[in-house]
Structure formats: structure tokens, C-alpha cells
C-alpha positions in Angstrom: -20.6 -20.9 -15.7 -20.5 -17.4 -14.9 -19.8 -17.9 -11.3 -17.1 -20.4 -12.7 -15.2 -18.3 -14.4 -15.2 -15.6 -12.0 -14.0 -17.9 -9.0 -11.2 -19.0 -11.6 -10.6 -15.1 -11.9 -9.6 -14.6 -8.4 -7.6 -17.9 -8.0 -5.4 -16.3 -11.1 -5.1 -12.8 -9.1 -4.4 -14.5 -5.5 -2.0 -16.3 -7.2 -0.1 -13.4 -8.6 -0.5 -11.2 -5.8 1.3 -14.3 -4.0 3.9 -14.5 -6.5 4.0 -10.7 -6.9 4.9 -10.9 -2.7 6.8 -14.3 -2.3 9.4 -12.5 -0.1 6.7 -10.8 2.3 4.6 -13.6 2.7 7.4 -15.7 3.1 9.0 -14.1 5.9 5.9 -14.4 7.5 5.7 -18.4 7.3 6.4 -19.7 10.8 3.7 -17.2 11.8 1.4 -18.0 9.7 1.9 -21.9 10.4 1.6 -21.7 14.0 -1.3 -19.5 13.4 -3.0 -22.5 11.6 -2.0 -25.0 14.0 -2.9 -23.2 17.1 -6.6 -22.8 14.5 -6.9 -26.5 13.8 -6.3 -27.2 17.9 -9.2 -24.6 19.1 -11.4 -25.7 16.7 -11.0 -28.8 18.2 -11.8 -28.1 21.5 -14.5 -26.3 20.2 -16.0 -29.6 18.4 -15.6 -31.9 21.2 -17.2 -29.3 24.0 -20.8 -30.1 24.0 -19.8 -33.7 24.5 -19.4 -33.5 28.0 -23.1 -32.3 28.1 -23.9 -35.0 26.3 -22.6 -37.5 28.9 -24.4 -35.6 31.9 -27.7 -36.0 30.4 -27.4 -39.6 28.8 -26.1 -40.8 31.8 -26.8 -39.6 34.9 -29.9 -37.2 34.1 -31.7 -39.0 31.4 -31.3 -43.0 32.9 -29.1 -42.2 35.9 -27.1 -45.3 35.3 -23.6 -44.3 37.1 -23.0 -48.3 37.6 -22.9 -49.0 33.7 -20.7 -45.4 33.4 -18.5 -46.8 36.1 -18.1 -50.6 34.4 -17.5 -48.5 31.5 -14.4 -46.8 32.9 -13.5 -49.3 35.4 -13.7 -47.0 38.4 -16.3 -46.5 41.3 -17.6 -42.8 41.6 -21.1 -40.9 42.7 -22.9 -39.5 39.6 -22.4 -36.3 41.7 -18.3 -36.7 41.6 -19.0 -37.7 37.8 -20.9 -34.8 37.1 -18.5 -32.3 38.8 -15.7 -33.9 36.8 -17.2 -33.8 33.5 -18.6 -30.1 34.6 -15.0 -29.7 34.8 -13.7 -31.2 31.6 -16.4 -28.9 29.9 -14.8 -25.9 31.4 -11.1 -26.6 30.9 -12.0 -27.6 26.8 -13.5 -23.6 27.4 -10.2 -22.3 28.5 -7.8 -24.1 26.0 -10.0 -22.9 23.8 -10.0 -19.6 25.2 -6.6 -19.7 25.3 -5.7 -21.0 22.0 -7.9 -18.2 20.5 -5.9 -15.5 22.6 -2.8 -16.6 21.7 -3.2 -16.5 17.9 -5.1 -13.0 17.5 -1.7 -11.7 19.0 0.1 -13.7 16.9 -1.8 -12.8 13.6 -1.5 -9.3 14.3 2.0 -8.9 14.5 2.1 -10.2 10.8 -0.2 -8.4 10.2 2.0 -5.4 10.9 4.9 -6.8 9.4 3.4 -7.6 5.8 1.7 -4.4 6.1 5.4 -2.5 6.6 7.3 -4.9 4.1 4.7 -4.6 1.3 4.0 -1.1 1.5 8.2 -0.4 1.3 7.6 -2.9 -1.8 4.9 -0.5 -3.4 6.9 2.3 -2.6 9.9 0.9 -4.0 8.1 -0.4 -7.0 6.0 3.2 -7.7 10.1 4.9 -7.2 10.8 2.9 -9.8 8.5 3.3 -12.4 9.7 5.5 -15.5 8.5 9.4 -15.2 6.3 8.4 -17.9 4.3 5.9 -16.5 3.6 8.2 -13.4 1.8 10.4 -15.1 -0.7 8.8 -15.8 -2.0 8.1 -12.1 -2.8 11.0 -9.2 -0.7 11.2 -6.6 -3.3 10.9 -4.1 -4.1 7.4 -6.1 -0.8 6.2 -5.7 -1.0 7.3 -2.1 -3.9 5.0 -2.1 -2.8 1.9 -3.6 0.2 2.0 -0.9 -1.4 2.7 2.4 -5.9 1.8 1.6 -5.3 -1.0 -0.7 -2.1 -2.4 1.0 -4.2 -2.3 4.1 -7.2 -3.8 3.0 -5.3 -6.5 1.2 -3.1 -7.7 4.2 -6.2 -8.0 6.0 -7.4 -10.6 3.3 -4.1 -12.7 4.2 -4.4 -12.6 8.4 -8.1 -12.1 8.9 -10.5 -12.7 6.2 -8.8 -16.2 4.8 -7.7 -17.7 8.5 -11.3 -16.9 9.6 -12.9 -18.8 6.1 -10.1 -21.6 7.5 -11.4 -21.6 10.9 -15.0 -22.1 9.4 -14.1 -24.3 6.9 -12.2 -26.6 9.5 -15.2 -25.9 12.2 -18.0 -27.4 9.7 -15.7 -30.4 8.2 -15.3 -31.6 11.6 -18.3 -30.9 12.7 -20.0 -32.9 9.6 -17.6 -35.8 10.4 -18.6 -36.5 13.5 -22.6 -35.6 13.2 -22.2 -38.4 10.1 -20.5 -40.7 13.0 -23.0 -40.5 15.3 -26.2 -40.4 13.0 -25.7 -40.6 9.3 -29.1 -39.4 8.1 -28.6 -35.7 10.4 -25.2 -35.6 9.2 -26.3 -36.1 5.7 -28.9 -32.7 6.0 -26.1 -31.0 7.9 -24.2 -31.3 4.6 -27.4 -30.4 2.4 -28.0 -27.2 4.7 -24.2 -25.9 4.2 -23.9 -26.6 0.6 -27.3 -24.6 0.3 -25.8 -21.9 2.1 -23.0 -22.1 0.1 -24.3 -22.2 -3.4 -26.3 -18.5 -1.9 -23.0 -17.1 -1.0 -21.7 -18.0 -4.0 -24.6 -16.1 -5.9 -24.6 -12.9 -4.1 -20.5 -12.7 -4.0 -20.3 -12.0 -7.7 -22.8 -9.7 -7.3 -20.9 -8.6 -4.3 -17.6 -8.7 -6.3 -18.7 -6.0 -9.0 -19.6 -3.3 -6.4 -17.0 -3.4 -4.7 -14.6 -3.3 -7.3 -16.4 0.0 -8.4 -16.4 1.2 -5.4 -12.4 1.2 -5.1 -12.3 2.4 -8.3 -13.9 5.2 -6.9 -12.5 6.0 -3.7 -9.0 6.2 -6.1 -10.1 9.0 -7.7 -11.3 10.8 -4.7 -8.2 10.3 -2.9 -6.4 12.0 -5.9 -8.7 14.9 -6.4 -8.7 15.7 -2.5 -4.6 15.7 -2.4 -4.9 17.8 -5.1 -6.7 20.3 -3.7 -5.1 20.2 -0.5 -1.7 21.2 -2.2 -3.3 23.9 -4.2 -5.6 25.5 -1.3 -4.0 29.1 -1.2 -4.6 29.1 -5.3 -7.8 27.8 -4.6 -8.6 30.5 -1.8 -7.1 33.3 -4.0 -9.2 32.5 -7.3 -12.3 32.5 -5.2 -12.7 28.5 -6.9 -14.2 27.3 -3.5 -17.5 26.3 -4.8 -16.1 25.0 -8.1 -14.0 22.9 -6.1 -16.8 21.9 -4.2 -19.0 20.9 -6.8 -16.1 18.6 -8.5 -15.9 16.8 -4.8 -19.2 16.1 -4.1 -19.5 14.9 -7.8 -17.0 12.2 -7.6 -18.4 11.3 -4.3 -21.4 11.3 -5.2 -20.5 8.5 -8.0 -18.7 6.9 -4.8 -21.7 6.8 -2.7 -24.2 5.0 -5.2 -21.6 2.2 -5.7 -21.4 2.1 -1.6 -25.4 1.9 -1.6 -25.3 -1.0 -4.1 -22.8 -2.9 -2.0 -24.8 -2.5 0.7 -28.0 -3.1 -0.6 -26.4 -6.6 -1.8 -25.3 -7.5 1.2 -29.0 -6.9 2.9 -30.4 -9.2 0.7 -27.4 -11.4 0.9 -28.2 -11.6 4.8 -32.1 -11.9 4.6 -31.9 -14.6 2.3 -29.0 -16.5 4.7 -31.2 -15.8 7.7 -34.4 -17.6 5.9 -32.3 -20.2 4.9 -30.7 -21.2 8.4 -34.1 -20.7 9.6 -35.3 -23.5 7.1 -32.5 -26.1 7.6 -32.3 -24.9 11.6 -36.4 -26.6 11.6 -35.6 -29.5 9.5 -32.9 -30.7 11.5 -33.9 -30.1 15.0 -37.8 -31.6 13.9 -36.0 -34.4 12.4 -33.6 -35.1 15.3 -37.0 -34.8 18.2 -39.1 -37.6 15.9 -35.4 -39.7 16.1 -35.6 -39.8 19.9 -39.2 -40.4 19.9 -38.4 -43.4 17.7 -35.1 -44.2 19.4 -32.9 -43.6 16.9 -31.1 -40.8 19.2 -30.3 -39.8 22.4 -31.3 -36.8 24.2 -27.5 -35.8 24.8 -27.0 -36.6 20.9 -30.1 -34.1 20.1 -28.5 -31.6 22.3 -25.2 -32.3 20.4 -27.0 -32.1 17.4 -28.7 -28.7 18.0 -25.0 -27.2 19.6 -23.4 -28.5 16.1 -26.1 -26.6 14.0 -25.2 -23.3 15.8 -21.4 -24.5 15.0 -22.9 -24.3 11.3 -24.5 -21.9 10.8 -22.3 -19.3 12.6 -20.4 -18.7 9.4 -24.0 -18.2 7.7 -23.7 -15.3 10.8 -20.5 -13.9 9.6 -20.7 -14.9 5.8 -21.5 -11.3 4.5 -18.9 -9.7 6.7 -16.2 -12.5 5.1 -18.0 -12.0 1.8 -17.7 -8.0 2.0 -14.3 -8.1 3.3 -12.9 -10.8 1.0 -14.5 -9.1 -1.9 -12.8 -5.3 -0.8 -9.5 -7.7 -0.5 -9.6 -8.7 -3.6 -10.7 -5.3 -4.9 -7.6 -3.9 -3.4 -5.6 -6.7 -4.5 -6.4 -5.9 -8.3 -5.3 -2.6 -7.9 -2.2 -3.4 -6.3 -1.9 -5.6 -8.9 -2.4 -3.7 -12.1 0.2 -1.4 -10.5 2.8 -4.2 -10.3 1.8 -4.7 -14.1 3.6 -1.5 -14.9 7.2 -2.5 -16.3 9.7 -0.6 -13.7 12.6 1.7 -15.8 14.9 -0.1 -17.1 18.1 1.7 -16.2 20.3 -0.9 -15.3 22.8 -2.4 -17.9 23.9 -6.1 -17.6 27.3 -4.4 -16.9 26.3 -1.3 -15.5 29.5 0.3 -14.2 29.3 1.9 -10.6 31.7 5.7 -10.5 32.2 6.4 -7.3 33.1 10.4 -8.2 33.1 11.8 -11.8 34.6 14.5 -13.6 31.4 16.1 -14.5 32.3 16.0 -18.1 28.3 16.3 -20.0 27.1 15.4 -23.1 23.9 15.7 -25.2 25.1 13.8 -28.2 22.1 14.6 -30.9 19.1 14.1 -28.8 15.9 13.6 -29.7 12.9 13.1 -27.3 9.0 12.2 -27.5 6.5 11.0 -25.0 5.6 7.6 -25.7 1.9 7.8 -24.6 1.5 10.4 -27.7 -0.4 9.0 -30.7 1.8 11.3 -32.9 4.9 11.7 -32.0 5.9 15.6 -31.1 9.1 15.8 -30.4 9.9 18.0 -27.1 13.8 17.8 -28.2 15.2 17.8 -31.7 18.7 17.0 -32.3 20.0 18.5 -28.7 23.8 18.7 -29.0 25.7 20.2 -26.1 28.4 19.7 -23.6 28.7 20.8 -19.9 32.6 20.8 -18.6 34.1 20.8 -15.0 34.1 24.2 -13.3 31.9 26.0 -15.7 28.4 27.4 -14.7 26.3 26.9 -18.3 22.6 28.4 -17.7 19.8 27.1 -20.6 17.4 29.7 -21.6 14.0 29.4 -23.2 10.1 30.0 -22.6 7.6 27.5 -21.3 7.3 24.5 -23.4 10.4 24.8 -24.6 12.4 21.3 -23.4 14.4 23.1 -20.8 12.8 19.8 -17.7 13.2 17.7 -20.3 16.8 18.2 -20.5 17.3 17.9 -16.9 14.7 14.7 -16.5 17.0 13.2 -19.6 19.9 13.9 -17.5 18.8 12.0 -14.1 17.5 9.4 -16.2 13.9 9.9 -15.5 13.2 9.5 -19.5 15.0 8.0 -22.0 16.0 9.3 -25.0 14.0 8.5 -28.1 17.3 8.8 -30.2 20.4 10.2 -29.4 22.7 9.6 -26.5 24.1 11.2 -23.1 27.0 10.9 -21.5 29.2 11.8 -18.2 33.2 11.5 -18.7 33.2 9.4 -21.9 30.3 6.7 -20.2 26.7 7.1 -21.9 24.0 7.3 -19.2 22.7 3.7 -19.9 26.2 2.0 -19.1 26.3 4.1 -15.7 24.2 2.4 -12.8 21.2 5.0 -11.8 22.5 4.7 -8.0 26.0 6.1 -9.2 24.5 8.5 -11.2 22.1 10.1 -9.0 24.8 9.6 -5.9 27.0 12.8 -8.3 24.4 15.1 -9.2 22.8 17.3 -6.6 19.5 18.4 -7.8 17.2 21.7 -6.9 14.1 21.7 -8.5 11.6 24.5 -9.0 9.7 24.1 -6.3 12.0 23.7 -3.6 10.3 20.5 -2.0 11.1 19.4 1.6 10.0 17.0 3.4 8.7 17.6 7.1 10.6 17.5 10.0 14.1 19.6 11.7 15.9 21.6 9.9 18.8 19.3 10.6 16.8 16.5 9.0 16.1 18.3 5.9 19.4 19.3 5.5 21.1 16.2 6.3 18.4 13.4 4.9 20.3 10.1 6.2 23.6 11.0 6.1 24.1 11.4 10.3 28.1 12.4 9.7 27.3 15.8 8.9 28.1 18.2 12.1 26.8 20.6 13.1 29.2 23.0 11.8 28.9 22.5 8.5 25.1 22.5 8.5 26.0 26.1 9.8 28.4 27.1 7.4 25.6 25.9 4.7 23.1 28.1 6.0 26.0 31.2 6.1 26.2 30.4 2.8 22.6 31.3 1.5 22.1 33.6 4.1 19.8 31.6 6.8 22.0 31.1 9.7 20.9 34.3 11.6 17.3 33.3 11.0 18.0 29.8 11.7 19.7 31.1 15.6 17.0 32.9 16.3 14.6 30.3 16.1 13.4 28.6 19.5 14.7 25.0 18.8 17.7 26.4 15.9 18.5 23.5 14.2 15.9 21.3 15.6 12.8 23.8 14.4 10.4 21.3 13.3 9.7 22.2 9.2 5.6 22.0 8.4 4.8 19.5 5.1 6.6 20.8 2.5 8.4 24.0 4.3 4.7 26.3 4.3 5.6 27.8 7.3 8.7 29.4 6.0 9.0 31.7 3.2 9.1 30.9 -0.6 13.0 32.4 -0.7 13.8 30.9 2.4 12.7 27.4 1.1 14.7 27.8 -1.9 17.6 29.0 0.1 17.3 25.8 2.2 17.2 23.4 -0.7 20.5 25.5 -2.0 22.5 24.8 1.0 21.7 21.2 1.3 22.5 20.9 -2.4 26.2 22.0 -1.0 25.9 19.8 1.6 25.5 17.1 -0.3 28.6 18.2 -2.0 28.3 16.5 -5.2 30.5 17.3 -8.3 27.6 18.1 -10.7 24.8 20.7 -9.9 21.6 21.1 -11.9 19.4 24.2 -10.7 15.6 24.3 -12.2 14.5 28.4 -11.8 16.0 28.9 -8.9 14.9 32.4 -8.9 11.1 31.5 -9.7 8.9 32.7 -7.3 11.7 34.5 -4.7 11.5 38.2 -3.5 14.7 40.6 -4.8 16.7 39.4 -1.2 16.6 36.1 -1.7 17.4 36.5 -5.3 20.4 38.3 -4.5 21.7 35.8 -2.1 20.6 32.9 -4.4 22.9 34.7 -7.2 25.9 35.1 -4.7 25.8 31.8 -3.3 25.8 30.7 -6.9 29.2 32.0 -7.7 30.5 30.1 -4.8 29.2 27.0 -5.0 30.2 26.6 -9.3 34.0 26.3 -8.2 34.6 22.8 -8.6 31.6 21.8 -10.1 29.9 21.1 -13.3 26.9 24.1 -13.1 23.7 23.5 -14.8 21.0 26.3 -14.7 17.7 25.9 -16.5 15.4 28.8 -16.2 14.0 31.8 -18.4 15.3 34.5 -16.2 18.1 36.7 -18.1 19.3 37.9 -14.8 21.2 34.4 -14.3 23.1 35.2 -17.3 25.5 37.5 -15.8 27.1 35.1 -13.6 27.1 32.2 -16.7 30.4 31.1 -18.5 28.0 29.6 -21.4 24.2 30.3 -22.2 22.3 27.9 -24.4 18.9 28.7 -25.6 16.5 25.8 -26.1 13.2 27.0 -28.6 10.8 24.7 -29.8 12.8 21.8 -28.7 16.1 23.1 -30.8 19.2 24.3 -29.2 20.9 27.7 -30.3 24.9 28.3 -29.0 25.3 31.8 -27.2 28.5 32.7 -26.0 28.7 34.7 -22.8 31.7 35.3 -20.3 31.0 36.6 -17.2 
């Protein structure tokens, strides 16, 4: 019953994993088909290919009767020629299958490939999507996980694990067929000896199942505590928290590698307990096929049939823990992709959302109010927020840590919602806006400058290829990074290490400041962009600044005074309320 209800389990999940993927797996279709096709045809050369052994020994070794063969066929050949013809037959059904086989591993790994790149742009798209509240609550090295380990293992499920179970399941069906046609009795313990082995398979893959799924579980958390601590190594190194750090690794693996040694202590006994078994119905059938030819029930050619059918059967029992582990970590990697697809993306799409190609820049915080969901008592982070931001005005928002001042800017590029309260840009509230039209008008520089690897070009430009090369120059010359960037060996094609660590802290900032004006957007929100920065860069951040407001609605969230001085407004955010403080510059 158990068993049961677990095999009813995974039908539900395959089944929503398919449905989840429709569009992935359906692209993939004509593959797939042929895949089965060209399966079905090899498998039949492989059944019908000790037959022509057969022939040899029942009719020209055993009885030698090459007169009755001829009769048979109604031509007049040497049991030599016959032999050499049938030795012939048996090789070509060798290379068609040979061939056959070829032909479909390249096949199957090309999809492969494919549903491996179409469903890991699917998770990525699907994890972009998620509200900024429902990311928090997984690592980033989990997510990382999900997309590339578990999107891995899974696609594997689809083009190795289930066509090999096909290719065994179609091997032993026609297999049993014809060992029932030619002797009903050996065909009936043919079917005895695979339903025992699988009823055993059946046993140990729930077992199986469990550590497996533990395992993944895991290997999620390891993957998020190792990215973690390969983005924070220089903190690491400087607080001396090697061996803390250390400790908390080999902990979590540890945990890791007792689930491993129980999935691998199952499979042991999984395979010693196959291996007894084959060895059992192996006996059976090849005693009880010898005492049919001593009784005349069977041919020697129909023994040796017989005994190359029961390796035909019992080669799955070879490979059943393999399929077993690998269909179990497919499924284990399936449920996490899964409960990931369970989260609901963000809804930021109105059933008339209205597409701006280029707004004003007109901003509003219409009495705001703002909680995180996942808190059991709700603490609001924003309390009645009223504010406007206007076209060519630079407004900077003070306040301490804690204080709302991300919040406000994650409200504004609609990575929360509001609790209560509304936002809106030229008259429009956020949620009547569509997210690509909003996010295509504000330019965004965050507190930690993040940029991705690869040239400086690339960094600056992302995928917009019409920028020349003279305006990526006249960006730099704006923050103050062209003469560094000419110096450079490569200039503008200087590769950038993972996140910009082998340039400074100001120069990073300064970079993610010029492609902000590249990008050339008519609203501009800066988070601290003098955190972290040496007294130069500052400088030249604060210059560029005053340049780069004309035109633009100017947002500045930080707790630096110094930004002040160059502010037409200041608004100071504490403990979630905003106080009005007029400031010309």
C-alpha cells in the first residue's frame, strides 16, 4: 500500500513537471519520437539475433539435415554456403543494431542539450520573476542549484534514465513473447523471474527514493553556504573566521555525507539481493530447459535461444540500481524544481497594463505603508510615506540603517508592493504601468556596484550593440575613468573579473555611474553611492552627479550629509516616517 501510494506520488510530480515544461518538451517531440522508433527497431534486431544460431545448430550441426532446410526454402545449397549465409545474417542484425544504437545516442544528446538550455532559461526566467519577497527566503547558491544541478539531473531523467527503462521494458516484452511462442512453460518462468525482480526493485526504490531526496536536500544547502563564503572571503580572511567557517562546512557536509552513505548502502543490498535472485531464476530456467531436451520437448538451438534470452533479462537486473539511483536523483531534482515553480511569480502586470515609451519622471509616494508579508506581526518598515520627486530636481533621502530608505527604492522598481498606499509616475500608479516600461525609464545604481564579468565595453553597453565607441568614452570622461581605461592593455576590451574585484571599490562605482548615463534614462535612483569610495572617487562621483541631474528625475538614498550640498530637496526617512527638509543648493 505504501509502495502504492508512493508510485502514485511520482506519477502526480512527472506529470506536473511535464505540464510545468509542455513548451520544452514539446519542441523536443520529433526527437524524442524518432528516438523511440529507431529504440523499438534495435531492440528488434537484438531479439531476433540468436536465431540464426539457432538454425546452425538445429540444422546443420545437431542433425545435419541441409536437404529438409533446402525443401524448406525451395533452393539447393551446401550446409557450408548455408552456414556462411546465416553467419552473415547474424552479423548484419549486429550492425543494424549497432547502427541503430549509434544513431540515437547522438540524437538523444542533442535534446538533451536543448531541454537542458530551454529549461534552465525557464528557471531563470521564473526565479527573475519571483517577488523580492519570496527570494529571500532561499540562498543564492540554492537557487544556483536548482537551475544548473537539479535542471541537469532532471533532463537526464527525460533522455537517459526513462528511454533506457523503455529500451528494457520493450527488450523483456518481446523477448517474453517469443520465449511463450516457442515453449510456453519457459516463457511462463521467464515472466515469474522478472516480476520477482520487479517486485525487489520496487522494495528497495522507496527506500532508495527517501535518501536521495535527503541527500538533495542537502547538497542545497551546501551549495548556498559555499557561494556565500566565496563572496565574503576577504571579510572572512580579515576577521580571522577561517576555522569558524570551516567548521560550519564540514558540518553541513558532514549531514550530506551520511545521507550519501545510506543511498549507497541501499543500493549494495539492492544489487546483492538482484544478483541472488538472477542467480536463482538463471538455475531454474537453464535446469529446466536441459531436462526439456532430454525429454524432447526442446531443441538444442531453442536452449541456446533460451539461455541468450535470459541474459536479454536479466541485463536490466544488471543495470536496475543504476536506473533505480538515477531515476530516484531525477525525481529528487524534479521536486525541487518543482516546489520552486510552486512559488506564485509577481504579479505586476495589469489586465490593461499601459506600455510608456518615455515619461516625464513626475514621482509619487501617495500615503505609503509597507510590511513584510512573511512577518507574523506586521512591523511596518514605511508608515504613511508621502512624497513627490519632479523632472530636473536632484531629491536625496536621508536616514540611518533600518530606516526604509531600500525600501523606498525596491517599492519604486516594483520589487514589493505596497501594503497600503499607492505610487505613481506622471499621473499612472505603478500597477497600471507594465514592469518592462517601467524598468526600461529608470536607471538604477545600487550600493554595491554589481557587474557582471566580461569587457569593459560589455559592462557598459549590456545588449544594447548601438552604443559607439565614442560615447562609451565620453561616459568614462564623465566619472573620471577614461585615462585609466587608455592605459589599459586591451582599453575597452579589458576583460572585468566576477563582479569588478580586480578594479577598485571607486572605480567600480564610477563604472556603474557612467553606464547609468549610458543608458540614458529619464529617471535616476542612486543607493550610497559614496559607500565604501576613497575621497577621489567621491569627489568625482559628486561632480558627475551635478551633470548627470539635468534632465532627469534625481533620486539619492544614502545617510551621507555630504550629498546634501548638491540636493534641491532632502527628505529624512526615521523609523519608517518621512520628515520634509528644504535645502537649495
Amino acid at each position: 500500500m505504501k509502495n502504492h501510494s508512493q508510485s502514485t506520488n511520482e506519477i502526480q510530480l512527472l506529470k506536473k513537471l511535464f505540464r510545468i515544461f509542455r513548451t520544452e518538451i514539446s519542441a523536443q517531440k520529433s526527437g524524442l519520437a524518432i528516438y523511440y522508433l529507431l529504440s523499438l527497431l534495435a531492440v528488434g534486431a537484438g531479439v531476433l539475433t540468436p536465431w540464426p544460431l539457432k538454425l546452425i545448430i538445429d540444422h546443420f550441426l545437431e542433425k545435419n539435415d541441409v536437404a529438409a532446410f533446402n525443401s524448406m526454402l525451395g533452393v539447393a545449397l551446401s550446409a557450408a554456403v548455408w552456414v556462411m549465409v546465416i553467419a552473415a545474417g547474424y552479423f548484419l542484425l549486429n550492425v543494424v543494431e549497432a547502427m541503430l544504437n549509434t544513431t540515437n545516442k547522438v540524437i538523444i544528446a542533442r535534446v538533451r542539450e536543448q531541454l537542458n538550455l530551454s529549461i534552465r532559461d525557464r528557471v531563470l526566467a521564473h526565479i527573475q520573476s519571483l517577488p523580492g519577497t519570496t527570494r529571500m527566503k532561499y540562498r543564492s547558491g540554492e537557487l544556483v542549484l536548482r537551475m544548473v544541478g537539479d535542471v541537469s539531473i532532471f533532463t537526464r531523467l527525460l533522455t537517459k534514465t526513462m528511454p533506457q527503462m523503455f529500451e528494457h521494458g520493450a527488450t523483456t516484452f518481446f523477448t517474453l513473447a517469443v520465449m511463450f511462442a516457442v515453449q510456453p512453460t519457459l516463457g511462463f518462468l521467464g515472466v515469474i523471474m522478472f516480476g520477482g525482480l520487479f517486485l525487489l526493485v520496487r522494495r528497495y526504490g522507496s527506500k532508495l527514493r527517501k535518501t536521495s531526496r535527503e541527500k538533495r536536500r542537502h547538497e542545497g544547502s551546501i551549495a548556498g553556504l559555499a557561494q556565500e563564503i566565496i563572496r565574503n572571503l576577504p571579510l572572512i580572511q580579515a576577521l580571522g573566521f577561517e576555522q569558524k567557517t570551516r567548521r560550519d562546512f564540514r558540518k553541513i557536509n558532514e549531514k550530506s555525507l551520511t545521507a550519501g552513505v545510506n543511498s549507497i548502502r541501499v543500493i549494495a543490498e539492492m544489487e546483492r539481493t538482484l544478483k541472488l535472485a538472477k542467480g536463482i531464476a538463471a538455475t531454474v530456467l537453464i535446469g529446466g530447459g536441459a531436462l526439456m531436451v532430454l525429454n524432447g520437448q526442446l531443441t538444442i538451438g531453442e536452449l541456446t535461444v533460451f539461455i541468450a534470452y535470459l541474459n536479454k533479462l536479466t541485463k536490466p537486473a544488471d543495470k536496475v540500481n543504476d536506473l533505480t539511483d538515477s531515476a530516484t536523483r531525477g525525481m529528487a531534482g524534479g521536486e525541487q524544481i518543482a516546489k520552486l515553480f510552486d512559488e506564485k511569480p509577481a504579479d505586476l502586470e495589469a489586465v490593461n497594463a499601459r506600455e510608456i515609451a518615455k515619461m516625464r519622471g513626475d514621482i509619487e509616494f501617495r500615503n505609503v505603508w509597507f510590511a513584510y508579508p512573511e512577518q507574523k506581526q506586521r512591523d511596518f518598515v514605511l508608515k504613511g510615506v508621502n512624497f513627490r520627486l519632479q523632472p530636473d530636481k536632484l531629491t536625496v533621502i536621508m536616514g540611518q540603517s533600518g530606516a526604509g530608505k531600500s525600501t523606498t527604492l525596491s517599492l519604486l522598481l516594483r520589487l514589493f508592493e505596497p501594503t497600503a498606499g499607492e505610487i505613481a509616475i506622471d499621473g499612472v500608479l505603478l500597477s497600471q504601468i507594465s514592469a518592462n516600461s517601467l524598468r526600461e525609464n529608470i536607471s538604477v545604481t545600487l550600493q554595491q556596484a554589481y557587474l557582471f564579468s566580461g569587457t569593459i565595453r560589455e559592462v557598459l553597453c549590456g545588449d544594447n550593440a548601438n552604443i559607439s565607441d565614442a560615447a562609451i568614452c565620453e561616459a568614462l570622461a564623465f566619472v573620471d575613468l577614461a585615462e585609466f581605461v587608455d592605459r589599459l592593455p586591451k582599453k575597452l576590451d579589458t576583460l572585468l573579473a566576477e563582479e569588478g574585484l580586480n578594479i577598485s571599490g571607486g572605480q567600480q562605482k564610477r563604472l556603474a555611474l557612467a553606464r547609468a548615463f549610458l543608458l540614458d534614462r529619464p529617471i535616476l535612483v542612486l543607493d550610497e553611492p559614496l559607500a565604501n569610495v576613497d575621497a577621489q572617487s567621491a569627489t568625482v562621483i559628486m561632480n558627475a552627479l551635478q551633470r548627470i541631474r539635468t534632465g532627469r528625475t534625481c533620486m539619492i538614498i544614502t545617510h551621507n550629509p555630504a550629498l546634501c550640498t548638491i540636493a534641491d530637496e532632502v527628505l529624512h526617512l526615521q523609523n519608517g516616517r518621512l520628515i520634509p527638509m528644504q535645502q537649495t543648493a
